[in-house]
N, C-alpha and C positions, 0 to 999 in steps of 0.2 A: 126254327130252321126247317125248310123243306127238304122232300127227297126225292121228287121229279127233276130232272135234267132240261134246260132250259139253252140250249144251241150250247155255246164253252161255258153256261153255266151249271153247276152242280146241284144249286139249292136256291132256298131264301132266308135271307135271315132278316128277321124279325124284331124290330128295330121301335119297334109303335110304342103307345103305352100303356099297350094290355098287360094287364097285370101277369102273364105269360110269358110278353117278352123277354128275349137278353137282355133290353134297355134294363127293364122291372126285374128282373132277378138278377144283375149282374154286381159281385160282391164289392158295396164301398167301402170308406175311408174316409176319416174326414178331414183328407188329402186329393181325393179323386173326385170326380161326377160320373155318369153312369158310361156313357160315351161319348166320341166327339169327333168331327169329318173335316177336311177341307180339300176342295176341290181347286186343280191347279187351274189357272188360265191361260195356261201352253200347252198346245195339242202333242201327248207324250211324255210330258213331266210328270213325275210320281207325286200323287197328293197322300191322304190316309187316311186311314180309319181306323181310331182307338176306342177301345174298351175299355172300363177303369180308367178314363183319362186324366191327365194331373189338374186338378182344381188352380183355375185363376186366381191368382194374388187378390188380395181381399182391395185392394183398391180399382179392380178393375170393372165395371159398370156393368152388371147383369140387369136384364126384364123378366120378368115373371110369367111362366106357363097361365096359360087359361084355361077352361074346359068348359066345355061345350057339350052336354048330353044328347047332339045331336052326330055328335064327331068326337065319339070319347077316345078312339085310341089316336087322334091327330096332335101335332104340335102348333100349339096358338099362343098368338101373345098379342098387345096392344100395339099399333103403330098411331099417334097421335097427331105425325104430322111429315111432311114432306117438303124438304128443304130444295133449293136452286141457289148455288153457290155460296158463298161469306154474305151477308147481308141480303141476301135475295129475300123475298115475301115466304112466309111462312105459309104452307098449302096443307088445310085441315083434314082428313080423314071424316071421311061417314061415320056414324053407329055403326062397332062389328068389331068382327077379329083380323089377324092377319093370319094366314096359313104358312107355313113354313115348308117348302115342296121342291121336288126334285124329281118329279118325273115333267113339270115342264120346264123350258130355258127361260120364258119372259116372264117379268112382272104384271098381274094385271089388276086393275083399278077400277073401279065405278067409273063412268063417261063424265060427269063433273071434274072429279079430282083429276082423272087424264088431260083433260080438257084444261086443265089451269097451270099443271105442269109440264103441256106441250107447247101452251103460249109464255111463258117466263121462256123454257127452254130454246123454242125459236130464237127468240129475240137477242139471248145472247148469244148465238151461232149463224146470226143474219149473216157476215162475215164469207158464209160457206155457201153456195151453190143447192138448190133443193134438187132433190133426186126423185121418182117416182117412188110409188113404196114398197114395201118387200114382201109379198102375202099379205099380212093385216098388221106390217108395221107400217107408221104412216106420217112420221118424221125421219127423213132420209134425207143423206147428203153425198154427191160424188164427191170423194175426196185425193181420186185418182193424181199424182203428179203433183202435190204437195209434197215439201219436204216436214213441215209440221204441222201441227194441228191443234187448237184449244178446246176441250171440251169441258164446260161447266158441270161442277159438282155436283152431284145430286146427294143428299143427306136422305136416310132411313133414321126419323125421331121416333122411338121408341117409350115408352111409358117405362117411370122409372129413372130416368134421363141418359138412358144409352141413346149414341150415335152411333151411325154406319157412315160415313164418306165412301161412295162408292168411284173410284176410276175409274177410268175409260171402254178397261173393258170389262166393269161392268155394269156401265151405262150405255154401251154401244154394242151392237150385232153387226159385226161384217160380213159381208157376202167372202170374204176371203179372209177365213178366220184368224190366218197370222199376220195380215198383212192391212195395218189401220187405214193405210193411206190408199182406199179403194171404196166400194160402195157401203157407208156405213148408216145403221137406222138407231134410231132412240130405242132400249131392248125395253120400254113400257108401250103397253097397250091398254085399250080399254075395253069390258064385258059388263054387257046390262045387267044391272040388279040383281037380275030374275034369273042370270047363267052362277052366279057364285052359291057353294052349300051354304044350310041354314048359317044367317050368325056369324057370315063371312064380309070383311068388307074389300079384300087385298089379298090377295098368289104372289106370295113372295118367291120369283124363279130361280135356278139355280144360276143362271148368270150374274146375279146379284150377290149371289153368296161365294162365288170362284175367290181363291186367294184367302181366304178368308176360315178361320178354324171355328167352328160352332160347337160349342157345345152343351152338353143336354146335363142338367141336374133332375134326371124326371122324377125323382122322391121326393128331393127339395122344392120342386117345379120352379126353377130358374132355367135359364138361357143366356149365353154368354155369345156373340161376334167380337174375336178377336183377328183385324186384319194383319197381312203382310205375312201369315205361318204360311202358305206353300207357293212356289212360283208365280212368279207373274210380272211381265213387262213393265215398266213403267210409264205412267202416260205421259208423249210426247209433248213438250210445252211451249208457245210461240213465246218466241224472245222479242 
């Protein structure tokens, strides 16, 4: 925890997995993990953040922490593979880790893997109108004046065999963040090789994680996405 003041903030808390941190000294159970966040996907809805938080039912599908000597107090875990809706092509991952991050919004990817998951994703959104792109998002669509919309699944396969099914919003970036039916882009991008830290293959952004309650076993070193814990819209479906 910090004690410089930061504009209405007071402090930092320290979340890492230095052996220092809250995460690392906060008292478990072998009922709890160490903490756990979920960020709402309604601009204003109350998400959280628990301490001690209550451990997932033992059937529910954690992935395993990694570590990385070059990123030792970071959250990393394996992503194996990236899906494009029920039956779509399985889209492999590079050598590397995934990062787990929240000081950016988008996903980002090596230029192959973007590259494979931007041509599956076109294809089944031909349907929509291409839009210019949005800074260095660069699958866009006006969706202005629709009353619906279909946007194809995008799966986060995880090593271990967790799934993420991510929804709309948080596969999509609107220029009008409450409002789907307006200028909306793919919230993945792609970064060469040589922009990710050592031993990185994937920036998993916080838009991907909206709605969604994550939680951290970082003695155990599991990770757990459990969706649907804090608000969020449901995506619009053509009939």
């Amino acid at each position: 925890m910090g004690t410089r003041a930061f504009g209405s903030s007071s402090g930092i808390l320290d979340l890492s997995r230095d052996i220092h941190s809250l995460a690392s000294q906060a008292p478990l159970s072998s009922n709890t993990v160490a903490f756990s966040y979920c960020l709402p996907s309604i601009r204003g809805a109350p998400g959280f953040l628990s301490i001690g938080a209550p451990r997932p039912e033992r059937n529910v599908t954690y992935t395993a922490l990694r570590s990385n000597s070059a990123l030792p107090n970071t959250y990393l875990v394996r992503l194996d593979g990236l899906g494009v809706s029920d039956g779509g092509p399985d889209i492999p991952i590079p050598a590397g880790d995934a990062l787990i991050a929240l000081r950016t919004s988008f996903t980002y990817l090596q230029p192959e893997t973007y590259a494979a998951l931007r041509e599956h994703f076109r294809a089944l959104m031909s349907r929509y109108p291409l839009a210019p792109p949005m800074g260095f998002l660069d699958t866009c669509y006006d969706l202005t004046g629709l009353r619906s919309i279909y946007v194809p699944t995008v799966t986060l396969r995880f090593a271990g065999g967790l799934r993420l099914d991510l929804d709309i919003r948080q596969t999509m970036y609107f220029g009008r963040s409450e409002n789907p039916f307006s200028m909306g882009c793919l919230a993945f991008t792609a970064l060469p090789a040589w922009a990710f830290p050592p031993g990185v293959a994937v920036i998993i952004g916080s838009l991907a994680q909206e709605s969604t309650e994550v939680l951290y076993d970082v003695r155990g070193e599991k990770v757990w996405f459990v969706p649907g814990r804090c608000p969020s819209r449901m995506q619009p479906i053509e009939l």
